[in-house]
C-alpha positions as CSV (number, residue, x, y, z in Angstrom):
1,X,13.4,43.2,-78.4
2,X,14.6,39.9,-77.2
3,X,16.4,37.7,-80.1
4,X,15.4,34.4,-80.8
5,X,17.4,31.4,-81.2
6,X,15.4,28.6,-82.1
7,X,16.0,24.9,-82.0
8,X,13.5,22.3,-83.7
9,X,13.4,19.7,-80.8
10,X,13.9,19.6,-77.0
11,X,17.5,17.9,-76.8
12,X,19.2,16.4,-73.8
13,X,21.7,19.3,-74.0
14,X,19.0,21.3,-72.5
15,X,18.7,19.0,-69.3
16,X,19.3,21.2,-65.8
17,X,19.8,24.4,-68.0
18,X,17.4,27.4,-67.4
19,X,16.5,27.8,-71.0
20,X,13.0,29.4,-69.8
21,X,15.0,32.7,-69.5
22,X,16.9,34.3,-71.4
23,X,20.5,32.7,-72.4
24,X,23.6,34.7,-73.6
25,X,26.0,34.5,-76.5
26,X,29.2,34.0,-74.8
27,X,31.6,33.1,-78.0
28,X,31.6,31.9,-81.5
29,X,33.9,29.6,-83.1
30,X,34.2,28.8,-86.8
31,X,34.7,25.1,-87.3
32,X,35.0,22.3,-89.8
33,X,32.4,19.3,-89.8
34,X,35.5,17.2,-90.1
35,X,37.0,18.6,-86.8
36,X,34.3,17.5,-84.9
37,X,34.5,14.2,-82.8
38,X,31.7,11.7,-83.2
39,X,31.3,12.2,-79.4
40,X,30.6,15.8,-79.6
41,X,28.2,15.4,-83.1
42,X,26.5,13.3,-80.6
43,X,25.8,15.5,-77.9
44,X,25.0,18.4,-79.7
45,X,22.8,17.0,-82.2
46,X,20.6,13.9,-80.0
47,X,17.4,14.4,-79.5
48,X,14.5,11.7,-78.5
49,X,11.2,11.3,-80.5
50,X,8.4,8.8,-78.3
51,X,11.8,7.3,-76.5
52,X,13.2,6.4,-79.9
53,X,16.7,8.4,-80.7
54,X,17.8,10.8,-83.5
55,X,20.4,12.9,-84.9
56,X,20.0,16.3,-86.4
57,X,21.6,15.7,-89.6
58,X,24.7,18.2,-89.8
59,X,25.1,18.1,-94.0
60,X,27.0,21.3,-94.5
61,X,31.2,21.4,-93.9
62,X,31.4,24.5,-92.6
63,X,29.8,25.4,-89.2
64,X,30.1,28.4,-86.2
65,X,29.7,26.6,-82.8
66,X,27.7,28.9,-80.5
67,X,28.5,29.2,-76.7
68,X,25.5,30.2,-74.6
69,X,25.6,30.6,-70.9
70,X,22.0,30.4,-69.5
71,X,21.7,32.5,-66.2
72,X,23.1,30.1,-63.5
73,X,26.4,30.1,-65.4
74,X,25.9,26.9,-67.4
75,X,27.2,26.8,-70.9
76,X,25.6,24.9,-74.2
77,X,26.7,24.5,-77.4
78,X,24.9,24.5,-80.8
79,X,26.2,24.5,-84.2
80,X,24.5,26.8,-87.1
81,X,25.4,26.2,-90.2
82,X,28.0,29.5,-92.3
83,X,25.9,31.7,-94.3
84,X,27.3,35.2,-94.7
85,X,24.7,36.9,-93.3
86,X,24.5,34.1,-90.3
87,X,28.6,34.5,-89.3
88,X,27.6,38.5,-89.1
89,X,24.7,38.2,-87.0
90,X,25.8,35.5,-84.7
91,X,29.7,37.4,-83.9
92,X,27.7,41.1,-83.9
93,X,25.9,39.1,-81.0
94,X,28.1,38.4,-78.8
95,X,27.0,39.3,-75.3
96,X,23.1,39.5,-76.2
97,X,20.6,37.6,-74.6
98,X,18.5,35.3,-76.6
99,X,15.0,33.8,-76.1
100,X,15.3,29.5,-76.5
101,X,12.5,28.7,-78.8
102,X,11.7,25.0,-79.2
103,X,9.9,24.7,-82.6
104,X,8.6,21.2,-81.7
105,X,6.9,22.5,-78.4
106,X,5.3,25.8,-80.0
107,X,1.5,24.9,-80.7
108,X,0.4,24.5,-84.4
109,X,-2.8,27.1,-84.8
């Protein structure tokens, strides 16, 4: 069974990416909020609601930047917030493909 990493709106990050197929966890770094650049916050977290633009709100400190490569060798980034169980699952990981779910795309039933 394919894992699931899901995101709750199509961001920009995703342009030319092959996020239709399955992606792979390449590496994951633990890092401080405060460690961060503005820049970066910016690209990770951007996304675009009817042309108008947002930011996921990062409110936690602690974070594990995740490295996917989709299957023409591109990387992304995302950031998941530190939960015990989360740090274990995303370094036990490393190396499996995940399925991109986009919450905000997924029909309501």
């Amino acid at each position: 069974m394919l894992k699931k990493i899901k995101f709750s709106h199509e961001y920009p990050k995703f342009k030319d990416l092959a996020i239709d197929k399955p992606v792979t966890l390449v590496w994951v770094l633990l890092i401080h909020k405060d460690d961060l650049s503005d820049y970066f916050i910016d690209y990770d977290t951007k996304y675009f609601v009817k042309g108008k633009k947002h930011n996921y709100p990062l409110q936690a400190k602690e974070y594990m930047m995740l490295f996917f490569m989709d299957y023409n060798g591109k990387l992304f980034t995302t950031l998941r917030r530190v939960t015990g169980w989360k740090e274990k699952y995303y370094l036990d990981s490393v190396g499996d493909q995940f399925k991109v779910v986009v919450t905000s795309m997924v029909k309501k039933k």
